[in-house]
PyMOL CGO cylinders between C-alpha atoms (Angstrom):
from pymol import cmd
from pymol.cgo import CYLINDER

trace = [
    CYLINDER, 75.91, 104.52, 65.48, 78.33, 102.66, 67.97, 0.3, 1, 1, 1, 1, 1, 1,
    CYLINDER, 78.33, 102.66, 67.97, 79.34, 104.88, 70.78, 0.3, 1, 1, 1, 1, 1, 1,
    CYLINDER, 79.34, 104.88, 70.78, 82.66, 104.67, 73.05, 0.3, 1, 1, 1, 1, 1, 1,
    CYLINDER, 82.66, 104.67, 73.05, 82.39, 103.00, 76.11, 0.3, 1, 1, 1, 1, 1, 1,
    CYLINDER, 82.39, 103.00, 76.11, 84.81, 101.37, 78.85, 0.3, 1, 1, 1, 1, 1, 1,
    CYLINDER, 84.81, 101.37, 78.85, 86.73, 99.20, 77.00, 0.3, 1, 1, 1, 1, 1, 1,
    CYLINDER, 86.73, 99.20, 77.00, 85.95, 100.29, 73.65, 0.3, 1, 1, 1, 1, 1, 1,
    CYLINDER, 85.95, 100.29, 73.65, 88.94, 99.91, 70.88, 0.3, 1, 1, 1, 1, 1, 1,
    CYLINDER, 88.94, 99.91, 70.88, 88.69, 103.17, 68.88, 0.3, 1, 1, 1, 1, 1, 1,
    CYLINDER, 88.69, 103.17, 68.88, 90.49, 104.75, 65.28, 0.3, 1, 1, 1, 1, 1, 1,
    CYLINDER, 90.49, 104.75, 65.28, 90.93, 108.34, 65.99, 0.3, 1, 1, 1, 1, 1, 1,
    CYLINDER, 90.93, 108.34, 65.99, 92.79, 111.38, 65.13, 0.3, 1, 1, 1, 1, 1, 1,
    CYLINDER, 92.79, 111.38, 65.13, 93.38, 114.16, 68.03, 0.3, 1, 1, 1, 1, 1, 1,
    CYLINDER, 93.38, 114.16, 68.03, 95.37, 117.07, 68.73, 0.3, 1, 1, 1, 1, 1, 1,
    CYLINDER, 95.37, 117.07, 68.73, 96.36, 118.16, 72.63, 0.3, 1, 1, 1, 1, 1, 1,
    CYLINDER, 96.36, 118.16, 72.63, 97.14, 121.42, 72.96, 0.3, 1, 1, 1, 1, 1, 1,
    CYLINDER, 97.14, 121.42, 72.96, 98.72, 123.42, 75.91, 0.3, 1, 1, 1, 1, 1, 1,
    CYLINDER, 98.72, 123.42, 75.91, 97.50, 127.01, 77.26, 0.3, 1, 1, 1, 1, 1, 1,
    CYLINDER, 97.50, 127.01, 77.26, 99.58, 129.03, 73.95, 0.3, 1, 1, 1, 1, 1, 1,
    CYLINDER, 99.58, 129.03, 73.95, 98.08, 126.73, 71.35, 0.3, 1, 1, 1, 1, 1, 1,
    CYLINDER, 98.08, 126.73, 71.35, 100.99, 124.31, 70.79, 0.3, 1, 1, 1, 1, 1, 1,
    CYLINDER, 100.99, 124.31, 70.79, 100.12, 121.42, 69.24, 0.3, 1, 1, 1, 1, 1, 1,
    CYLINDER, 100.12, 121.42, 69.24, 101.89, 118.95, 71.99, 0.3, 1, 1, 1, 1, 1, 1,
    CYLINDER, 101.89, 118.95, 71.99, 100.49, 115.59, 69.78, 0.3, 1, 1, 1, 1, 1, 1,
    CYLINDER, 100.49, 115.59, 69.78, 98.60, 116.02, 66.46, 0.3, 1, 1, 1, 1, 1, 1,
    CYLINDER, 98.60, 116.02, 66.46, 97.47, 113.04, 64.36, 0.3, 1, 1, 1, 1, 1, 1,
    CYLINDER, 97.47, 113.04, 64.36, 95.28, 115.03, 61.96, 0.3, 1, 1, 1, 1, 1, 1,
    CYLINDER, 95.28, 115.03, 61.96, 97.84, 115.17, 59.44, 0.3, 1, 1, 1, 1, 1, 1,
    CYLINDER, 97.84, 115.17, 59.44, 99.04, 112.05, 59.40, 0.3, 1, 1, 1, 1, 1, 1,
    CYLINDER, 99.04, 112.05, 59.40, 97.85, 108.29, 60.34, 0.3, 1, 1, 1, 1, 1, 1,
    CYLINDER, 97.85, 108.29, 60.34, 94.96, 108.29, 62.78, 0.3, 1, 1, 1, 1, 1, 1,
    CYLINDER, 94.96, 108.29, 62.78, 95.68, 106.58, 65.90, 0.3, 1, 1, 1, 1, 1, 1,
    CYLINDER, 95.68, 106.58, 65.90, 94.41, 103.65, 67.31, 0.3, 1, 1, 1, 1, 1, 1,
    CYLINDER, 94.41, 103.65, 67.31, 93.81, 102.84, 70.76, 0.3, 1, 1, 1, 1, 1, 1,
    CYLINDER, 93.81, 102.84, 70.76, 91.74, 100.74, 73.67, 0.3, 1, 1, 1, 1, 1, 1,
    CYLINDER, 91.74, 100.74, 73.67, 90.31, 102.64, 76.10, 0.3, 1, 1, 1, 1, 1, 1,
    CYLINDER, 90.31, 102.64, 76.10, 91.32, 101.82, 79.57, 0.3, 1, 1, 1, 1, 1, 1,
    CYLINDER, 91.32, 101.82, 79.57, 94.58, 100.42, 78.69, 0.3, 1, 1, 1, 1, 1, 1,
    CYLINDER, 94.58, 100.42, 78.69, 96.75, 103.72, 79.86, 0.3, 1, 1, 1, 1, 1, 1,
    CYLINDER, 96.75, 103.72, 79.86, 96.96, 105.09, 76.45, 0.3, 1, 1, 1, 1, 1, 1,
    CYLINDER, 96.96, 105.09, 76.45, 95.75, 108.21, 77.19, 0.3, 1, 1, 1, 1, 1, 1,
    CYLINDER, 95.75, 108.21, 77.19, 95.11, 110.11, 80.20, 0.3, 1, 1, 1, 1, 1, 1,
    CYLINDER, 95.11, 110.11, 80.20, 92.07, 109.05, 82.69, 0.3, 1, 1, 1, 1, 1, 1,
    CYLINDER, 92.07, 109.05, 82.69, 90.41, 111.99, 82.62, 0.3, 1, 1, 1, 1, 1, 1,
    CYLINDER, 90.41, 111.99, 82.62, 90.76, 112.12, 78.40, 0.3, 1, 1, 1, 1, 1, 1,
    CYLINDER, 90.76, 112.12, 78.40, 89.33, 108.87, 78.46, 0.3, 1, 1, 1, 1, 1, 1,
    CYLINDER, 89.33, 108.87, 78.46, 86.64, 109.80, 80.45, 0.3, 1, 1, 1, 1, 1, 1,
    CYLINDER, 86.64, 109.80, 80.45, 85.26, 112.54, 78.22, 0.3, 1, 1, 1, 1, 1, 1,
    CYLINDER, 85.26, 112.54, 78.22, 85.48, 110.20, 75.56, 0.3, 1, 1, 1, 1, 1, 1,
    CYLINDER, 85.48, 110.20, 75.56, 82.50, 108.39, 76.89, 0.3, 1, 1, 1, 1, 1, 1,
    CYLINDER, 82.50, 108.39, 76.89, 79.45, 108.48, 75.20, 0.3, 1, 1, 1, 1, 1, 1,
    CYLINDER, 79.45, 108.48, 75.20, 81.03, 110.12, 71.60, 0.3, 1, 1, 1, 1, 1, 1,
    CYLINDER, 81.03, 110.12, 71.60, 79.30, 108.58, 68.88, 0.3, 1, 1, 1, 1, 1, 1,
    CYLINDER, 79.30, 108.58, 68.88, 81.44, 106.97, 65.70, 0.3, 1, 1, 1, 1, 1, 1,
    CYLINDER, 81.44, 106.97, 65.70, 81.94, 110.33, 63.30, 0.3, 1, 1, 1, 1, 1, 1,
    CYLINDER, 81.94, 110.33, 63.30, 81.65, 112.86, 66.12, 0.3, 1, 1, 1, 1, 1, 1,
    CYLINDER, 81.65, 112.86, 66.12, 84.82, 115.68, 65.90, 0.3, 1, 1, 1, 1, 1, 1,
    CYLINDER, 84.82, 115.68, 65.90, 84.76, 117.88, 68.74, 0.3, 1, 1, 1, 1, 1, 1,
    CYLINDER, 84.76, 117.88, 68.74, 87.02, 120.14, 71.02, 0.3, 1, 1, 1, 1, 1, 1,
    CYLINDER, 87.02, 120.14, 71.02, 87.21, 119.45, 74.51, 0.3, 1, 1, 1, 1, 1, 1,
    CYLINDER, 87.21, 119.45, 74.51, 88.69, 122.10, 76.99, 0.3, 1, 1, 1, 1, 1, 1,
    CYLINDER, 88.69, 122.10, 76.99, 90.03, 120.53, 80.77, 0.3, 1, 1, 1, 1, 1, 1,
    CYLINDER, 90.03, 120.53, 80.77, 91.29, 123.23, 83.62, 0.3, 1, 1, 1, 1, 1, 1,
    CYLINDER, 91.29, 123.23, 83.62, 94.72, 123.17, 84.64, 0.3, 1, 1, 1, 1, 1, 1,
    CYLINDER, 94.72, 123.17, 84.64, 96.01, 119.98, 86.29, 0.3, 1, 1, 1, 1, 1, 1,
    CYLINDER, 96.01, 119.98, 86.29, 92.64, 118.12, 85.01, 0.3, 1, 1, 1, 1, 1, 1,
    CYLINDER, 92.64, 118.12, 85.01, 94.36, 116.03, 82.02, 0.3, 1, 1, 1, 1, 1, 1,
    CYLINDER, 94.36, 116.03, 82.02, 97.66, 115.28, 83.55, 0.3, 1, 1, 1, 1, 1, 1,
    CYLINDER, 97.66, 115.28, 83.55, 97.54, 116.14, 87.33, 0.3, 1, 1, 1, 1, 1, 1,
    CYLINDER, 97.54, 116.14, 87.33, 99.23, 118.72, 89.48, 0.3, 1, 1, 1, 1, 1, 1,
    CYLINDER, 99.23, 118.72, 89.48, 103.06, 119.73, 88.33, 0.3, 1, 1, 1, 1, 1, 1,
    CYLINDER, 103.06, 119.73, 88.33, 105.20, 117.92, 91.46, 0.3, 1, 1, 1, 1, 1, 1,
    CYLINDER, 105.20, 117.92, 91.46, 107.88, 119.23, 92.62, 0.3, 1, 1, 1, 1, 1, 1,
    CYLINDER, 107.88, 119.23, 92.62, 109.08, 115.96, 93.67, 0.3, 1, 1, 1, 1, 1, 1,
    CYLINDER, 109.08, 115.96, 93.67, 109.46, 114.58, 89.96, 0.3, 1, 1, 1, 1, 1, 1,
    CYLINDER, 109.46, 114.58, 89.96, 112.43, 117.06, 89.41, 0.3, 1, 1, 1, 1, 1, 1,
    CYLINDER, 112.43, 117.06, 89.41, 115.53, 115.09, 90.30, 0.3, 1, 1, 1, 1, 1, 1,
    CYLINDER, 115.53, 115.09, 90.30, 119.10, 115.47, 89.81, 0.3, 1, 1, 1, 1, 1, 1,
    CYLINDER, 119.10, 115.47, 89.81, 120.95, 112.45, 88.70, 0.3, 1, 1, 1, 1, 1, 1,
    CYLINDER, 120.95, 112.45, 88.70, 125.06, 112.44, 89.19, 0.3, 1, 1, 1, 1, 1, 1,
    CYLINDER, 125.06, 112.44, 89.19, 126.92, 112.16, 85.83, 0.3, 1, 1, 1, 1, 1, 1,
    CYLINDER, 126.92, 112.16, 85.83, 128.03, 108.67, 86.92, 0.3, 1, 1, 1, 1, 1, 1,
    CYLINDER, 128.03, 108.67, 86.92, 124.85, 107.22, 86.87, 0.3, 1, 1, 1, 1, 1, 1,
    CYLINDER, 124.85, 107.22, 86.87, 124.08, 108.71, 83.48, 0.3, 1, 1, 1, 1, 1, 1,
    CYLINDER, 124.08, 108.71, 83.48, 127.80, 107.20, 82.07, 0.3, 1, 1, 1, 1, 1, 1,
    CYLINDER, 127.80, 107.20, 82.07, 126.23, 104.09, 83.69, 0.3, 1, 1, 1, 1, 1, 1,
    CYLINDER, 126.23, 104.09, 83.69, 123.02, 104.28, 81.89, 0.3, 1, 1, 1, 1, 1, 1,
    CYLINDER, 123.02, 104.28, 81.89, 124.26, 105.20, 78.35, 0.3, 1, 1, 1, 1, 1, 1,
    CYLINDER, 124.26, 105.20, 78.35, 126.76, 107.02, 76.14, 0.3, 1, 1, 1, 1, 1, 1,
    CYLINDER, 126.76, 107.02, 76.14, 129.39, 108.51, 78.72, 0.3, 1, 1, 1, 1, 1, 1,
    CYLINDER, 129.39, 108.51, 78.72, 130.32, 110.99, 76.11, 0.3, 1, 1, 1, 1, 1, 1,
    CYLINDER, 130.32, 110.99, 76.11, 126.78, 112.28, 75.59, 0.3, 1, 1, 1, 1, 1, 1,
    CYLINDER, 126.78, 112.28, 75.59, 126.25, 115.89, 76.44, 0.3, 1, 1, 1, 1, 1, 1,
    CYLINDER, 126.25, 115.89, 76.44, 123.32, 117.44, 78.15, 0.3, 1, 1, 1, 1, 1, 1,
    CYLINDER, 123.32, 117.44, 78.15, 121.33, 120.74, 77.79, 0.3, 1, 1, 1, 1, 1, 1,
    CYLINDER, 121.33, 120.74, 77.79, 118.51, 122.67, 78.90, 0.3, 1, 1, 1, 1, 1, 1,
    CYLINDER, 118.51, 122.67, 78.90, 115.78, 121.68, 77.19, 0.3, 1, 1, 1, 1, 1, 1,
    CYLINDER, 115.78, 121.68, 77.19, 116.59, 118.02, 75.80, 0.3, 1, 1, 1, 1, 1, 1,
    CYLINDER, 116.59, 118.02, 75.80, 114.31, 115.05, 76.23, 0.3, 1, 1, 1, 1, 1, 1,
    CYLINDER, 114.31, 115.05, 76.23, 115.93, 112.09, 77.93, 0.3, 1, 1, 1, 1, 1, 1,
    CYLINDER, 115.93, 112.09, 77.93, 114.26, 108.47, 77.95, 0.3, 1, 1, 1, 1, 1, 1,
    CYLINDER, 114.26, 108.47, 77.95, 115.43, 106.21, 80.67, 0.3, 1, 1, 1, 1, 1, 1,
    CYLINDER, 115.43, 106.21, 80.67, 114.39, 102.53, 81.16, 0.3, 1, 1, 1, 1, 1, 1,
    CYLINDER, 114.39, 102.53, 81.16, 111.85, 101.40, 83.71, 0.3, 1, 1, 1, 1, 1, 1,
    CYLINDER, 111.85, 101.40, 83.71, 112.90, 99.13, 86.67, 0.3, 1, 1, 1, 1, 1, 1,
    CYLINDER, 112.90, 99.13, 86.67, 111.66, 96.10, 84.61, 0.3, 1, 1, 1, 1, 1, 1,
    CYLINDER, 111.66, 96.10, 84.61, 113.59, 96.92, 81.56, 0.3, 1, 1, 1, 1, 1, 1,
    CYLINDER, 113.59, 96.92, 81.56, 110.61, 96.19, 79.41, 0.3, 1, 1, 1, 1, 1, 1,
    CYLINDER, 110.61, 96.19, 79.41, 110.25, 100.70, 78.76, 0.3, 1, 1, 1, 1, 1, 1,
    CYLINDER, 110.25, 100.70, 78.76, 111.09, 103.64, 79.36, 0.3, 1, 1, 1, 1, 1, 1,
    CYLINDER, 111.09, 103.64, 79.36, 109.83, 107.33, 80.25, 0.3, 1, 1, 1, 1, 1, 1,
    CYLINDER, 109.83, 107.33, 80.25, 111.02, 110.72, 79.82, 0.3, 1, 1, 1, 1, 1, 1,
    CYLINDER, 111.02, 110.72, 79.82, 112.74, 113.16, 81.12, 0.3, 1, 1, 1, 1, 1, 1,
    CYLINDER, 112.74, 113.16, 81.12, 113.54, 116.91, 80.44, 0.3, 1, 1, 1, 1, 1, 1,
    CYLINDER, 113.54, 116.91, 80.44, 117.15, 118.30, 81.38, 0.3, 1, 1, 1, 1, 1, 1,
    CYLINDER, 117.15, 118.30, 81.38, 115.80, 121.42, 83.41, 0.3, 1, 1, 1, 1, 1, 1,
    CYLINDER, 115.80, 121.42, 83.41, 119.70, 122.38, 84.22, 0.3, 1, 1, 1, 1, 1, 1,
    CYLINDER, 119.70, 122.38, 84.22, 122.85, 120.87, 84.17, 0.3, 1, 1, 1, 1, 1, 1,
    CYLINDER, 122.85, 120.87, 84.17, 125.89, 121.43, 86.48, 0.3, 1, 1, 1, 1, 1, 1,
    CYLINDER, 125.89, 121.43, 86.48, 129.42, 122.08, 86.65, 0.3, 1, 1, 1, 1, 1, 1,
    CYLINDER, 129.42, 122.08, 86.65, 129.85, 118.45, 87.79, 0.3, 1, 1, 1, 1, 1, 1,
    CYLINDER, 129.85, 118.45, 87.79, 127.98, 116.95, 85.13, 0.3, 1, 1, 1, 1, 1, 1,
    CYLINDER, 127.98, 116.95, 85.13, 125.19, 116.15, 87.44, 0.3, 1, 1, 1, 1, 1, 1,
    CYLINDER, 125.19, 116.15, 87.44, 121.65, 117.09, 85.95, 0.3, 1, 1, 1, 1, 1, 1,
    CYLINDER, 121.65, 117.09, 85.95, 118.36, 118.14, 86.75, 0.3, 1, 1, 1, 1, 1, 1,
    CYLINDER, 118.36, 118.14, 86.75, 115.54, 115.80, 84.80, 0.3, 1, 1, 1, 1, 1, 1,
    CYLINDER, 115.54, 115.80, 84.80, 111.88, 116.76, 85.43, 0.3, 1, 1, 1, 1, 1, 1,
    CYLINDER, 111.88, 116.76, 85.43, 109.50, 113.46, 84.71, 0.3, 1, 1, 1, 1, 1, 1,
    CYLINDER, 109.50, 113.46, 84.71, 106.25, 115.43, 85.39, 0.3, 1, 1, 1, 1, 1, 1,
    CYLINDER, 106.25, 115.43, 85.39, 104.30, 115.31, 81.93, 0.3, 1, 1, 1, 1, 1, 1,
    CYLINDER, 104.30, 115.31, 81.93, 104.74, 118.37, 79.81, 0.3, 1, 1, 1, 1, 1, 1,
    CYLINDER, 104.74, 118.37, 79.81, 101.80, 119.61, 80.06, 0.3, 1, 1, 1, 1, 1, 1,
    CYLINDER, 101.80, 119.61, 80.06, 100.98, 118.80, 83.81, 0.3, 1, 1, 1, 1, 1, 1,
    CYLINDER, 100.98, 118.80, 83.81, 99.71, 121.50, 85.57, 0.3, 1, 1, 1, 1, 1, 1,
    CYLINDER, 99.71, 121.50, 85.57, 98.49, 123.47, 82.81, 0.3, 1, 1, 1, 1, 1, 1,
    CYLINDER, 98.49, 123.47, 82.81, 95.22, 123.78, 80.76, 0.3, 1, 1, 1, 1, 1, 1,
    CYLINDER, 95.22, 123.78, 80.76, 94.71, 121.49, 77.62, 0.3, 1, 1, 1, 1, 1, 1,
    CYLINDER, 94.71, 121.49, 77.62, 92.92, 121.67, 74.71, 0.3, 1, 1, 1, 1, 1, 1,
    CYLINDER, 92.92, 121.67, 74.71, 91.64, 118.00, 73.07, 0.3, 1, 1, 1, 1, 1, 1,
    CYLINDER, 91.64, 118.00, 73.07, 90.15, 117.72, 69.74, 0.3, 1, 1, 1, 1, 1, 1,
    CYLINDER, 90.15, 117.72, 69.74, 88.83, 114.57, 68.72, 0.3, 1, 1, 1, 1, 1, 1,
    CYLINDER, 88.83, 114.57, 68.72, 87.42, 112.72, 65.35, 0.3, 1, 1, 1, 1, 1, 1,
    CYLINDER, 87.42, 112.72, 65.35, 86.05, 109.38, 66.29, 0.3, 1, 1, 1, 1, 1, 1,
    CYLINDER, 86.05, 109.38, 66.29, 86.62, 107.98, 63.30, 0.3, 1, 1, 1, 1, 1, 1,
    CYLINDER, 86.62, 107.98, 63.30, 85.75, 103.92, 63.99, 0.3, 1, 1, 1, 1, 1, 1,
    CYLINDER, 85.75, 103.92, 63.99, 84.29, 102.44, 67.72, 0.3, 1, 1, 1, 1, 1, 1,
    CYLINDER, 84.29, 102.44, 67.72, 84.32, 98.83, 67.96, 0.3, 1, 1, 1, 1, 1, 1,
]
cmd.load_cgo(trace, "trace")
């Protein structure tokens, strides 16, 4: 049986879970993913217990707080003016607690999140880019399905 390695392309399906059991991604029930290890597609330290898994294997994998997507940082909560976001796209969009915003990268070529966290009275708004479930305990269950 082949067995993942550095660099190994792999068909899965997996389900990361935070602390209350919320599936945050979930393949089972629906295409199985494809990916190649060490290309950023998941998180290092996912990758890293993925080493060693033989093709077939389907197990749950629990990581401490912080382990699967680092420390939350307070620095990744920033307020951007309501200028910049007219700037960036629709000037007549509107904003609230809880939406997911995706911004472009420097190079243009794409893009990364951010959560609206709060929104003032002068349209500025607080977006957190730390991952969702940074900080926090995670559940990963995995079905190699294919290793080549």
């Amino acid at each position: 049986m082949p067995a993942v390695q550095p660099g190994s392309f792999l068909t899965l399906h997996y389900r990361l879970s935070g602390p209350d059991g919320t599936a945050f991604i979930d393949t089972f029930a629906a295409q199985p993913a494809t990916l190649s290890l060490g290309a950023g597609e998941l998180s290092p330290a996912l990758e890293q217990r993925l080493l060693g898994l033989a093709e077939g294997t389907h197990t749950v994998i629990d990581l401490p707080a912080g382990e699967a997507f680092g420390e939350r940082q307070p620095d990744m909560q920033q307020w951007v003016a309501r200028k910049l976001l007219d700037a960036l796209g629709d000037p007549h969009e509107r904003y609230a607690p809880g939406d997911v915003v995706q911004f472009p990268t420097p190079d243009g070529r794409g893009s990364y999140a951010g959560l609206v966290r709060e929104v003032r009275d002068d349209g500025a708004v607080l977006f957190d880019f730390n991952h969702p479930l940074a900080g926090q305990p995670v559940r990963f269950e995995v079905h190699i399905i294919g290793v080549l």
